[in-house]
Every structure is written in C-alpha cells, then in structure tokens.
N, C-alpha and C positions, 0 to 999 in steps of 0.2 A: 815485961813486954817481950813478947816473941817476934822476932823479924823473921822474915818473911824471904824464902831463898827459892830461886827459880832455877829449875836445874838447865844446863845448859843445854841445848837444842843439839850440840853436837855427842851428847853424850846420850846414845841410846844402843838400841842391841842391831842396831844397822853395821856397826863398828865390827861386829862377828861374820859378817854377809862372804866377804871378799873369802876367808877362810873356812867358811863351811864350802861355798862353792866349789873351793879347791881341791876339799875331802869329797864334797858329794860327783866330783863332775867324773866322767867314765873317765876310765884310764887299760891299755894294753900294757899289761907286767912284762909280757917276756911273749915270745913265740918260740917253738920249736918245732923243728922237721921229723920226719918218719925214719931219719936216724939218730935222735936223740941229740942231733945239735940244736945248741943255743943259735937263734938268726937275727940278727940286731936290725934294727931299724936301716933301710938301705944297703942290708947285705945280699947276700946268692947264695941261694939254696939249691942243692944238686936234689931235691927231692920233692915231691909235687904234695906227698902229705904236711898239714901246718896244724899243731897244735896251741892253741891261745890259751892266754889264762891273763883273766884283768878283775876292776873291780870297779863297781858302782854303787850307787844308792841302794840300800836293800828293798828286797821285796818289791822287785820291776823285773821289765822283761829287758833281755841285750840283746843284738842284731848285729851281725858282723856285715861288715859293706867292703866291699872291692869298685873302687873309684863310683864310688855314690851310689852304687846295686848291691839291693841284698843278695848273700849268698851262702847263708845258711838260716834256719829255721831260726828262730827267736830263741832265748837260754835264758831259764830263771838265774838270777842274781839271789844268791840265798840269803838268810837273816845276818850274815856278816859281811856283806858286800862283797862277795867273791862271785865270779862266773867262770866257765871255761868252756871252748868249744874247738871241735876239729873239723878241719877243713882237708880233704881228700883230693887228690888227681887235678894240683892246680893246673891249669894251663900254662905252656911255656911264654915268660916273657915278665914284663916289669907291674905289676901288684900294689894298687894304695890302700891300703887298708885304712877302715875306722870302725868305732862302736859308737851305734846308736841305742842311746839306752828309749822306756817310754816313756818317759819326761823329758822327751825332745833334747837333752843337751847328746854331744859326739867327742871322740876320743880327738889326738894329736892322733895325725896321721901315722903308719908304720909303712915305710915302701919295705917291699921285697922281691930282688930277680929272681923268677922262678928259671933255673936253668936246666928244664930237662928234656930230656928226646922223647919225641911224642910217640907213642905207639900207635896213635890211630893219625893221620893227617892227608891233606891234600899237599903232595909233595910240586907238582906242575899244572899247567892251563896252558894251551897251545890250539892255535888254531888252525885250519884245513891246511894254510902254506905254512905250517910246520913251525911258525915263529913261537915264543914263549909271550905270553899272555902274562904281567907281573902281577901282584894282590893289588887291585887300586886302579889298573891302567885303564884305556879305555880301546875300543875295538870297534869295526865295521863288521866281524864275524857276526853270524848269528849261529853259527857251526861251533861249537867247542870240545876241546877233547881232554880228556883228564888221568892223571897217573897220582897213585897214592900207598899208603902203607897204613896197615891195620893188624886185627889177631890171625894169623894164617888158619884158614877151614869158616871162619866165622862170614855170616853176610853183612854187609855193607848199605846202608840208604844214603844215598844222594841226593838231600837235601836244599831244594833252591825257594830264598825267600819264604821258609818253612814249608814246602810242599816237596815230598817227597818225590823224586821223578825219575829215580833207578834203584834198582835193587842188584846189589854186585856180589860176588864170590872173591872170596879172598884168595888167591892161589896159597901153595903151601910155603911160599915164600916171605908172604906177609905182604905181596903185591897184589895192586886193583886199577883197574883201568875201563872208562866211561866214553862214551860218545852221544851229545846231547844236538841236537839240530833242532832248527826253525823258534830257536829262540826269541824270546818280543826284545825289543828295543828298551833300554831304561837301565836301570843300578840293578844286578843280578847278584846274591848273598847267597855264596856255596857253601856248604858243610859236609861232611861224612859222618856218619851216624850210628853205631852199632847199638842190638839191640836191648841191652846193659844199661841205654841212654845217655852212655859217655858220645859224646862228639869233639870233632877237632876244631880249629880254629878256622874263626871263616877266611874264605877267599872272596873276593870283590871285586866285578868285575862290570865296566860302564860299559853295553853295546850303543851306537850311536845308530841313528837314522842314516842312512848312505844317500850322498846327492845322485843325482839323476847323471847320468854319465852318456854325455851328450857332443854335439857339433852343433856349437850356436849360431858360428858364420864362419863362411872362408875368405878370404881377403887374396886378388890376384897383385899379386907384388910386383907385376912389370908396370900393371892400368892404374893400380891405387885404386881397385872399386870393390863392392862387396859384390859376389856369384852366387844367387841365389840356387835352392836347391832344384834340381833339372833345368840348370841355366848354360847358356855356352859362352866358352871365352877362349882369347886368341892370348891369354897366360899361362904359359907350361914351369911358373912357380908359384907355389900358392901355400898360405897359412891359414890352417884351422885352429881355431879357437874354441874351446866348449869349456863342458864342467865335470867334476869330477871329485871325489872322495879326496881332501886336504893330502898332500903325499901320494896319492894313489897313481902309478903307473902302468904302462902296458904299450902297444901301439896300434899306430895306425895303418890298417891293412885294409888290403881291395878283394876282389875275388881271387888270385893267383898268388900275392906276395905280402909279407910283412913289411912297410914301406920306410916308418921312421917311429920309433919311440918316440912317445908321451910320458911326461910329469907334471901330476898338477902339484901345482905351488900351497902353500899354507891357506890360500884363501878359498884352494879348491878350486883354481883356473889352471887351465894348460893350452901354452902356445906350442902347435909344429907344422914346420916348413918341411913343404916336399919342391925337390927340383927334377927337371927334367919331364918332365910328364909327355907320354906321348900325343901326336896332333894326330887329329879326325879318332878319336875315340872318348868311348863315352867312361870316365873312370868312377868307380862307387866307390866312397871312404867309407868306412867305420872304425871306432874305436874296439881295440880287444883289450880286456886288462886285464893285469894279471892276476885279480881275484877272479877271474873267469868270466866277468861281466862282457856285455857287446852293445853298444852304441846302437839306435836309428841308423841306417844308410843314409848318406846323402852323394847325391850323381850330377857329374858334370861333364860336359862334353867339349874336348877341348881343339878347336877347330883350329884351320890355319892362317896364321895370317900374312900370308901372299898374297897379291892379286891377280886375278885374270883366269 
C-alpha cells in the first residue's frame, strides 16, 4: 500500500525569492573622485569628477540618477553583473545618488557633498537701488543686474528660463557682468552658460506685479471729513492714505518740497499726515518713491477759516 504524501504548501522555490532579490537588486560598490579617493556614502568630496562602480542583474541596462534625474547615459551591466560609470564637473553642493537598472528595481541611495568652487557661476543679482537680490527671493524690479565668474577670454550666455538673452565677454580676470531690463513678471531661472555646454548653477528669482501707487483719499484731521480731489477745506492737517508696493517707501511731495515720508505696511497701505499747510492756496500731493515711481496728483485748496 503506497500512502499518499502531500508536499507542504510552504515548501516551494518561493523560499529562494527573498535572496535572489538581494543578489539580483542594483547595488553602488564604491564611488571615487577624480583624485583617487574612496567617497563613502554621505561624505565630501573636494573634486566634482565621481567614478562609480556597482553591480546588477546581467545583461540590462544601469542609469545613474541624482535625486531621481538621470545623469548619465545608460551602461551595459556585463555577463557578470558588473557596471561602471563616470560622472564629470559635478555641481557644487549635496548629491543623492541611485541606480536604476531596466527591470525597474533602484540602488540604496549614496548622498555625496560635492565641495568645489565653481569656475563658471552667477556669483550676485542686484537691482537698480543697488540692493542684493538672494537665489529664491522675490522682487518688484523688473531691472536686474548681474556679476559672475567664468574661463577668463571665453563667451558667456545668459540664460533665462532656457532662452538665451545675453551673450557676455569674460574679462581676463575670469569676471562678467549683465544688465537685463523690462523683465515680465513671474519665477525668472538664470544660468551662465559657456559654450562647452557646461553651465552654473541656477539663480532664482520671483518678480512680482507692483501695486498701483496711489492716494486713495485724504482725511481733514481737524472736520473728521473726507476732501475730495479739487475739493476745499478750512483743514491745514490732513492724512493721506493710498496704496503702494508691501515695504515700499518714498514721499510725499507738492510742486516746490518734499513734504513728509511714506511707508507702506505689509498689506501695502500707507498712512501720512502733513501739518501746517498753508491757507488760500491750492496744494497738489503726489507720491515720489523711491523706486522712482510717482503717484496721480491730487489738489486741494485750503481756504480760511475766519470770517467776514
């Protein structure tokens, strides 16, 4: 009588899976720089050349990624699971590397700071009043000016939102310097560009739309009334009120003097009181700011109030 044996359900070649995986999944062996150092996983590298060497499934293709972008061509993995690939003139700053092989599986990540001085780069951003423009910040300019460093003799593109929009001379010092006007409004992505097709690291800069820079009403502070514009009033203190670029400053000036500084507040409003104003004349306000801007006039005539 032969009985009869059911093999057990847990016992198949599922059991191998967890460990072929292991052997089959990419892996980065080692990296090294363009001085023959070893760069471990989350070290600093003084050198922008990186040579990789890993291993995957054979007979596929590998793809070296820098935070989830390729950035190098694809590299056959040979008949014994080896690949290797060199990565040139990294950019300065912190690097996640992985391998994507073509069977979809990806390495452990390998960070590495790239720590070097860039020869080619957008060194400053500054705008007409001379202030520093940081990578990221935002702006009412639509004037920009720019200082950088590149291969001294060689030419320079300036680069914005991928359209080139200068062509610069490198002095012999390895200096370059840009002036871009009548910029549009919106997220502006600078680069410098030599024609090598190396480029630097971008710069980023938000122009905003500028509010309307205005005197919305004035208020006579002795009557408690509003004075409309060519209106007359027996009030020689008065506050105007209007709109203006959040921060933005300048003053309040007539035909002959600069009367009393403005500041508008975070929301873009600005309160100022003038005293004193003379009686039986007709005074015109405008805003001047000191982005160069100028207000509508508005004219009031401020009469006396005596009688007879």
């Amino acid at each position: 009588m032969n009985d009869l044996v059911t093999p057990s359900k847990h016992r198949t070649n599922i059991q191998l899976a967890p460990e072929k995986m292991e052997l089959d999944a990419p892996r980065i062996h080692s990296v090294t720089n363009g001085d023959g150092e070893f760069i471990p996983s989350e070290g600093t590298t003084t050198s922008g050349d990186l040579s990789f060497i890993g291993s995957a499934q054979p007979d596929q293709f590998a793809e070296i990624l820098d935070d989830g972008i390729p950035v190098h061509p694809p590299v056959n993995v040979d008949v014994n699971g080896h690949f290797s690939a060199l990565l040139v003139n990294q950019r300065r700053g912190l690097h996640v590397y992985r391998v994507k092989t073509t069977d979809g599986q990806q390495s452990a990540m390998w960070i590495i700071n790239v720590d070097v001085k860039e020869t080619l780069s957008i060194e400053s951003v500054y705008g007409p009043d001379g202030k520093i423009i940081g990578n990221g910040e935002t702006t009412f300019h639509t004037e920009l000016n720019f200082t950088g460093v590149a291969t001294p003799g060689k030419v320079v593109e300036l680069v914005n939102n991928g359209t080139v929009v200068k062509l610069l001379n490198v002095d012999p010092n390895g200096h370059w310097s840009a002036n871009l006007k009548d910029l549009d409004t919106g997220t502006q992505n600078f680069i410098a560009r030599e024609p090598n097709g190396q480029q630097s690291s971008p710069w980023q800069v938000h122009i905003k739309q500028r509010a309307l820079l205005s005197i919305q009403f004035i208020l006579g502070n002795e009557n408690f009334r509003l004075i409309g514009n060519h209106e007359s009033t027996t009030d020689r203190t008065l506050t105007l009120v209007g709109t203006a670029n959040p921060g933005e400053t300048g003053w309040v000036v007539d035909y002959h003097n600069d009367l009393v500084p403005f500041a508008a507040n975070h929301n873009g409003v600005y309160f100022a009181t003038i005293e004193g104003l003379e009686e039986n004349l007709v005074h015109t306000f405008r805003l001047r700011s000191d982005l160069g801007r100028l207000s509508s006039p508005w004219a009031i005539r401020v009469i006396s109030s005596k009688l007879g």
